[in-house]
C-alpha positions as CSV (number, residue, x, y, z in Angstrom):
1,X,-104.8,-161.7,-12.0
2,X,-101.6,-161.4,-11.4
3,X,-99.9,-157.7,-10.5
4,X,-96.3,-156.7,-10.8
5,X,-94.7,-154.2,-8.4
6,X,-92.8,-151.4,-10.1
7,X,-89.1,-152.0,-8.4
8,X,-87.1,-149.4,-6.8
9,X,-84.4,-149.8,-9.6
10,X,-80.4,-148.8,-9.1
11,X,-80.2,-145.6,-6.0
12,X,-77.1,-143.3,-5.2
13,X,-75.0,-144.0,-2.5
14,X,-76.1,-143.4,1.0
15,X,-74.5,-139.9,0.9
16,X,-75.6,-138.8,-2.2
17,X,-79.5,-139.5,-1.7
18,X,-79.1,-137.1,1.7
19,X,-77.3,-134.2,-0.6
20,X,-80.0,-134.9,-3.2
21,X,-82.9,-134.1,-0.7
22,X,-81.4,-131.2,0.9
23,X,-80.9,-129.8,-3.2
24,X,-84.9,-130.4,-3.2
25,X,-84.7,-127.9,-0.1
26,X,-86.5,-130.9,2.0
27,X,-86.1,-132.2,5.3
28,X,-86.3,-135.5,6.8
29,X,-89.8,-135.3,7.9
30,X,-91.1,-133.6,4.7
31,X,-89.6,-136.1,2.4
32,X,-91.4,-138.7,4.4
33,X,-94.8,-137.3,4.8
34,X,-94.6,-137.3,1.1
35,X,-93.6,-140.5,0.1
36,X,-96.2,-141.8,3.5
37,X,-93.5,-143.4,5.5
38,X,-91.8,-142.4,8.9
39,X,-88.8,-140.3,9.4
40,X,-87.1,-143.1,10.6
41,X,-87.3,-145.4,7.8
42,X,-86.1,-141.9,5.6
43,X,-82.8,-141.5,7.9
44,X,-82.2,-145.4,7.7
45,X,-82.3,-145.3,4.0
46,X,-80.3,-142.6,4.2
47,X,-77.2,-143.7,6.5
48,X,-77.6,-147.3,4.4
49,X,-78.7,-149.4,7.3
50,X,-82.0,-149.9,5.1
51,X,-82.8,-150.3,1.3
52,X,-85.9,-149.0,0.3
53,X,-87.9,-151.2,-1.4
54,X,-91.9,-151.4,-2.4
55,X,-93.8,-148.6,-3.6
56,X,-92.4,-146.2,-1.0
57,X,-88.9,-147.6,-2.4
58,X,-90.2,-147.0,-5.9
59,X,-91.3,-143.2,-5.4
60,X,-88.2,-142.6,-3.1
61,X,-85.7,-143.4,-6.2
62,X,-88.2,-141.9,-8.7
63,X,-88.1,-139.0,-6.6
64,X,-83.9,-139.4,-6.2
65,X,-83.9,-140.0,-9.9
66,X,-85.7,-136.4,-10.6
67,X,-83.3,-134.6,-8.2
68,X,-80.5,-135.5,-10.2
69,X,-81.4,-134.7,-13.6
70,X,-80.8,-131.0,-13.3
71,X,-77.6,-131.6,-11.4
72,X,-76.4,-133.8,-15.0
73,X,-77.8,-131.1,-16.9
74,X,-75.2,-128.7,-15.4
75,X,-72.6,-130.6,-15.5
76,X,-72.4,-132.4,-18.6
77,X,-69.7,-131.7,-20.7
78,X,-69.9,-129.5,-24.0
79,X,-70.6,-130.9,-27.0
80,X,-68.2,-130.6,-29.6
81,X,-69.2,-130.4,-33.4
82,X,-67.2,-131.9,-36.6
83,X,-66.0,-128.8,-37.1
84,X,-63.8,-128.3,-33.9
85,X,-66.3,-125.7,-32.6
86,X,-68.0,-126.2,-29.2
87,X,-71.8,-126.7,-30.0
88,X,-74.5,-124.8,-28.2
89,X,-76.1,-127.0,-25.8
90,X,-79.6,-128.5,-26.2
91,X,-82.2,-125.8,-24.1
92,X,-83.9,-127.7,-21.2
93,X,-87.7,-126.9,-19.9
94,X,-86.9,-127.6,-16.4
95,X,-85.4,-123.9,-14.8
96,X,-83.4,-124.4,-11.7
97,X,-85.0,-122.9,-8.7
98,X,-83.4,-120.1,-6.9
99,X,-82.1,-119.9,-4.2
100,X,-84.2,-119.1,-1.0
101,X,-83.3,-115.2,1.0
102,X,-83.4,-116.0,4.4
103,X,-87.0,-114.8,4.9
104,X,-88.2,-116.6,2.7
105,X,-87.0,-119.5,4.2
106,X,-88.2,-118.9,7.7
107,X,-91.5,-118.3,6.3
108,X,-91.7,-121.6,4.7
109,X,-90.4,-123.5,7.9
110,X,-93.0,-121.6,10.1
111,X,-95.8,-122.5,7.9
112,X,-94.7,-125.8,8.2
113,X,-94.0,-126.3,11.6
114,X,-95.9,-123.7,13.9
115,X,-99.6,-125.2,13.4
116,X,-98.4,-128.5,15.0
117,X,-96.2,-126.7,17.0
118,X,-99.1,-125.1,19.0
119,X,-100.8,-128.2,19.2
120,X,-98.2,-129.9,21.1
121,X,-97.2,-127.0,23.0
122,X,-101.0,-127.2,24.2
123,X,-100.2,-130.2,25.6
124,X,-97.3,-129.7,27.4
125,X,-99.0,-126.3,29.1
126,X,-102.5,-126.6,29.4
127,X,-103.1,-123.2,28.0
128,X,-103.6,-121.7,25.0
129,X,-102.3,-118.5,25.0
130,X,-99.3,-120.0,26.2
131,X,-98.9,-122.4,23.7
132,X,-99.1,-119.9,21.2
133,X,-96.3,-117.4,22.7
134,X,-93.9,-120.3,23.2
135,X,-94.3,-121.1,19.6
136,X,-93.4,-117.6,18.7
137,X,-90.8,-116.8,21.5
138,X,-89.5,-120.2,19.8
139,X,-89.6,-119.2,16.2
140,X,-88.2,-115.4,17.3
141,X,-84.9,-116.9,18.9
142,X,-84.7,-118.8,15.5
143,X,-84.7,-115.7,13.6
144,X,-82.2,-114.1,15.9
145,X,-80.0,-117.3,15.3
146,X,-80.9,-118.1,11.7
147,X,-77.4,-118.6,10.4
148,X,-77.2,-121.6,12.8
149,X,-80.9,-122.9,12.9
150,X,-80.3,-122.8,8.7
151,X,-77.4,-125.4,8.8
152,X,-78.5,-127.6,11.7
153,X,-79.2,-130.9,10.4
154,X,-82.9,-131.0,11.9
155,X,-84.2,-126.9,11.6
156,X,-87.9,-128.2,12.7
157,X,-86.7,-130.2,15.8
158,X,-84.6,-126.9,17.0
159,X,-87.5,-125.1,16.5
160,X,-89.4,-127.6,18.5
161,X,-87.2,-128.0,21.4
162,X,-87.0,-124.2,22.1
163,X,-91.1,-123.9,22.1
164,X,-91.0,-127.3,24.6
165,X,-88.7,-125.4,26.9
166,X,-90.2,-122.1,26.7
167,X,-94.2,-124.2,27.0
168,X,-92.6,-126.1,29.9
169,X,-90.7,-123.4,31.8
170,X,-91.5,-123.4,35.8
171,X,-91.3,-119.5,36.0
172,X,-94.7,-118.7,34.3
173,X,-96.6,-119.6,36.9
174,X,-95.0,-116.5,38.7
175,X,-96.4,-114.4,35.9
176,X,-100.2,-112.7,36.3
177,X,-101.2,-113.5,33.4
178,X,-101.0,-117.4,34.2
179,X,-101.6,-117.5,37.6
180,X,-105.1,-117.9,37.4
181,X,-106.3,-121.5,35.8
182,X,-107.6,-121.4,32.5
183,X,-110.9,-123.0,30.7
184,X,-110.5,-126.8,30.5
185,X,-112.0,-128.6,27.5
186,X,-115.8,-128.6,27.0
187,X,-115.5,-132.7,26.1
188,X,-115.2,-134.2,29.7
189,X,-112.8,-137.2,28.0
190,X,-110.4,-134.2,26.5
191,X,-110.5,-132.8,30.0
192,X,-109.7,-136.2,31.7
193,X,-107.1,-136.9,29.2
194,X,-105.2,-132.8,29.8
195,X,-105.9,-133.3,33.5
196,X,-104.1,-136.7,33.4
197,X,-101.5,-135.2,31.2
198,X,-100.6,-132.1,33.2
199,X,-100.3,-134.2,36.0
200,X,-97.2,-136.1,34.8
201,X,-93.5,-134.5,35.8
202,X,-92.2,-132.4,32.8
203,X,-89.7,-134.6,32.0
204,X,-92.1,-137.5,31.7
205,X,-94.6,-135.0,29.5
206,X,-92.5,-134.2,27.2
207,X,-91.4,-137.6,26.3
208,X,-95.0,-139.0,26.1
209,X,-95.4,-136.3,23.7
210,X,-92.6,-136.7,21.1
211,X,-93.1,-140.2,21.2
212,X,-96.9,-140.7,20.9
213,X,-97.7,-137.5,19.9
214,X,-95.5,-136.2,17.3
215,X,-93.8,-139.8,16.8
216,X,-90.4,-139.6,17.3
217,X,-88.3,-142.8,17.6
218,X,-86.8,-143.4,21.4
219,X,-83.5,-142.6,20.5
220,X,-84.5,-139.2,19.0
221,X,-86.8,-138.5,22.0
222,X,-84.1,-139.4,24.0
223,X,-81.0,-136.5,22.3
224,X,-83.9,-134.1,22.1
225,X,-85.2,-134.8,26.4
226,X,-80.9,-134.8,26.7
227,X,-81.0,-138.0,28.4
228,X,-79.8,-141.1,27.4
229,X,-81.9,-144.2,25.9
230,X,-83.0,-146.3,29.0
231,X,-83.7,-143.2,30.9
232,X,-86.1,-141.9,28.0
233,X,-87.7,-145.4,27.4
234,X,-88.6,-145.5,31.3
235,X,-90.1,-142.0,31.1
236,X,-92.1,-143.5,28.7
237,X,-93.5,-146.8,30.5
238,X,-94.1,-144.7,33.5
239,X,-96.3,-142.2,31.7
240,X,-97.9,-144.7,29.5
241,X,-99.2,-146.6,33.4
242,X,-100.0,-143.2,35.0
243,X,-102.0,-142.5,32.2
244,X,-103.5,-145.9,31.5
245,X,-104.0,-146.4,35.4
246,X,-106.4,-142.9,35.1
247,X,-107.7,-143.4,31.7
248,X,-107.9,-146.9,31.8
249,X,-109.1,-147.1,27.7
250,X,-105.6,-145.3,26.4
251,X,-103.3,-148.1,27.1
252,X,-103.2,-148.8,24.2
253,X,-100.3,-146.9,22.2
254,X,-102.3,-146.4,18.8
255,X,-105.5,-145.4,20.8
256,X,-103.5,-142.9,22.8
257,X,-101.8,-141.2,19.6
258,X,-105.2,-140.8,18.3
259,X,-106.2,-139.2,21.5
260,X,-103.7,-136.9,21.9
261,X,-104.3,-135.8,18.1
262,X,-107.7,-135.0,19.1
263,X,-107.3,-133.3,21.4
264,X,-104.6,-130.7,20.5
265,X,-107.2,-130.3,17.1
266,X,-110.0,-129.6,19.3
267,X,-109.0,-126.1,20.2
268,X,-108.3,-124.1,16.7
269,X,-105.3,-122.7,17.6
270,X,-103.5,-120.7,15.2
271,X,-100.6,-119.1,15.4
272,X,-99.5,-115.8,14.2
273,X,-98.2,-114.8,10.4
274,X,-94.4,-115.5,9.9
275,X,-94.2,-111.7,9.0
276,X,-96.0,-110.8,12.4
277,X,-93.2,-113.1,14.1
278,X,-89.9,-111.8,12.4
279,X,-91.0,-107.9,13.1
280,X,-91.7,-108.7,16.8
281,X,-88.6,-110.1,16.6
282,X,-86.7,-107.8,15.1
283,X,-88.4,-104.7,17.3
284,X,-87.3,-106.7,20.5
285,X,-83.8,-107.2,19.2
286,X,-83.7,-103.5,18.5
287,X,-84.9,-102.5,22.3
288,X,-82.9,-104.7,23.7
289,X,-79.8,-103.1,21.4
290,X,-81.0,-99.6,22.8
291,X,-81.5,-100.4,26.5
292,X,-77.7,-101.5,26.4
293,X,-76.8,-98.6,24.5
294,X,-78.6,-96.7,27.3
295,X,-77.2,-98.6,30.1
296,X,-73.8,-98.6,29.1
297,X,-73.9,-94.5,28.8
298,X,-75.0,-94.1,32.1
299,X,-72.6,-96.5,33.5
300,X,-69.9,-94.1,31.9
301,X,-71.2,-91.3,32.5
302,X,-71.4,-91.9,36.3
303,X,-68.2,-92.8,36.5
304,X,-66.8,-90.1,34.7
305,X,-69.0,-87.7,37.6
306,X,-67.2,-89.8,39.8
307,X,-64.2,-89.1,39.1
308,X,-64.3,-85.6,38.5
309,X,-65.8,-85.2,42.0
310,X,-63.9,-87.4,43.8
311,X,-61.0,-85.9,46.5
312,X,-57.3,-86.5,45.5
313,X,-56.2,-86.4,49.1
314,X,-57.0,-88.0,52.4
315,X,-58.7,-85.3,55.2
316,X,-59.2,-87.0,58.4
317,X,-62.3,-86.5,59.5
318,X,-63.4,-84.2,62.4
319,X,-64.0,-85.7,65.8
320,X,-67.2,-84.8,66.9
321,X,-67.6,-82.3,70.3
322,X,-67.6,-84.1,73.7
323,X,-68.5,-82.1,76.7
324,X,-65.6,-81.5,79.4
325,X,-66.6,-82.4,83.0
326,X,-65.4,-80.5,86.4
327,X,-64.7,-77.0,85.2
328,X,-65.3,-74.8,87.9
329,X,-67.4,-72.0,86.8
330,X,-66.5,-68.3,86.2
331,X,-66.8,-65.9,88.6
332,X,-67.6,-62.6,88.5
333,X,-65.2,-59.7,89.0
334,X,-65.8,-57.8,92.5
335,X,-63.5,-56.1,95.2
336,X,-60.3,-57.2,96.2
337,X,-60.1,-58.6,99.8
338,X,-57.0,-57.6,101.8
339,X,-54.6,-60.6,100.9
340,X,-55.4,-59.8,97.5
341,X,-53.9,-56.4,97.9
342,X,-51.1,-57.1,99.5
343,X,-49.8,-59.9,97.0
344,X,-50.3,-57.3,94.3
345,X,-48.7,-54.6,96.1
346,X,-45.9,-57.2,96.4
347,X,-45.9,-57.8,92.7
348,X,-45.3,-54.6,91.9
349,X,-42.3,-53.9,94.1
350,X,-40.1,-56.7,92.7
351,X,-38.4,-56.1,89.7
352,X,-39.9,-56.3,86.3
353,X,-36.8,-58.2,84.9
354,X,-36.7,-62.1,84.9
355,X,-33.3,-63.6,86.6
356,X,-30.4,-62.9,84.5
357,X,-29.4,-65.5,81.2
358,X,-27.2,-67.9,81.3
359,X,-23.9,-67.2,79.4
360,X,-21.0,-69.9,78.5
361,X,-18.2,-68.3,79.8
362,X,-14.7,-69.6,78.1
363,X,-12.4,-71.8,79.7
């Protein structure tokens, strides 16, 4: 029996299959979880260096194809009848969807990216709690910054790289609440496996993980680690032979994705409700605005007290008492001997009258 394979038939340019997925409000990695294919076979059909092709090519253009009726709806011309009038256009049963308010939109890229997102942030950390607030610390700064996380070309990976630097930041283990270790895995090969993980640099962690775990290409692993190509890909053979040389079973790749899956899925993690995340968010933002309010005030105000307080003039500052040495000390009042007498009876018979003042006499 022979079967024919439905063919991908004519596509859009390059360019115009990317604007036709974003007007389907879909990323990368959404369009190819549904049409079952990686998102780098979706960004090569969409920069041209591949042509899709087989089923996944079929349901791509069939997809394409669907995403461009509307847009041919809107912007054919009128019609015009016999009579010179312009006739009423034909009603269509497909409504355009409205646009999405920002809320709305962060609410549907939290429910899709925080589940996995606290799964791999489990991963990097070792902890669960953790792995939860750097998922929402993550998602908060998005809020804060929505404008730009809404036109980035990649909102999820963003997203992603603020919860890996936040899972994977040195200063927690300063905090209380993570000093103390917490609860391995009850499976002894998921504590092997998080043992052998958290054992590996950060750097090298990180790029196991969007490689193997969350299945990233090497040259997006690489722009989101910020470091080049080579230096990613040896990242990766060196934590692929630490882990191999303690888990001896995971050297193969395949085997180790499956692994990793496992074990993120293992713990139940869930993550807050999107509505739970933007309040906190927006309470924080409004402390923060309040403490600087407050800080600033006082800041003035001290200064102002300073000012009015302040001296205009210099007053030099009073030396401070020393004691005077070899002063002979008083002595009491008493008779007056002989010589005494006579040198005041002496005294008193010269004349009153100093010697007489000089005058300039005239020439």
């Amino acid at each position: 029996m022979v079967t024919t394979q439905k063919s991908a038939g004519p596509l859009p340019p390059p360019k115009e299959r990317r604007r036709l997925r974003q007007a389907r409000s879909l990323t990368q990695a959404q369009l190819a979880a549904r049409l079952g294919v990686g998102r780098a076979t979706v960004r090569a059909w969409e920069s041209g260096r591949r042509e899709p092709d087989g089923p996944e090519g079929a349901a791509y253009a069939e997809l394409l194809a669907s995403s461009a009726e509307p847009t041919a709806r809107q912007e054919a011309p009128e019609q015009v009848s016999p009579h010179g009038a312009a006739a009423t256009p034909a009603p269509t049963a497909v409504a355009l969807p409205e646009p999405l308010t920002p809320a709305q939109a962060f609410d549907a890229l939290y429910a899709f990216c925080a589940p996995a997102l606290v799964r791999q942030a489990y991963l990097l950390s070792g902890r669960r709690e953790l792995a939860r607030e750097s998922v929402e610390r993550a998602f908060q700064l998005a809020w804060q910054r929505w404008p730009e996380v809404a036109r980035d070309r990649d909102p999820a990976g963003w997203v992603r790289a603020a919860a890996y630097d936040w899972a994977l930041s040195p200063w927690h283990r300063f905090r209380p609440r993570y000093r103390n270790p917490e609860q391995p895995p009850a499976d002894p090969a998921d504590r092997e496996l998080l043992d052998t993980l958290l054992g590996l640099p950060p750097s090298y962690r990180r790029t196991l993980v969007l490689y193997d775990g969350v299945g990233l290409d090497l040259p997006e692993a690489a722009a989101e680690t910020e470091a080049s190509t080579p230096a990613a890909a040896s990242r990766l053979l060196h934590a692929r032979e630490a882990v191999a040389a303690r888990v001896p079973a995971l050297a193969d790749p395949a085997l180790l994705h499956r692994r990793l899956t496992e074990l993120a899925s293992r713990e139940q993690m869930r993550a807050a409700r999107p509505t739970v995340v933007r309040t906190g968010c927006e309470r924080r933002t409004v402390f923060w605005t309040r403490a600087a309010i407050a800080f600033t005030v006082t800041i003035v105000g001290a200064t102002t007290l300073t000012l009015r307080t302040a001296p205009t003039r210099y007053e030099a500052p009073i030396a401070p008492a020393q004691a005077v040495h070899g002063v002979p000390r008083p002595v009491p009042l008493g008779p007056l001997s002989e010589e005494e007498q006579e040198l005041r009876a002496k005294l008193r018979r010269k004349g009153t009258h100093g010697p007489n003042r000089l005058a300039p006499q005239p020439r």
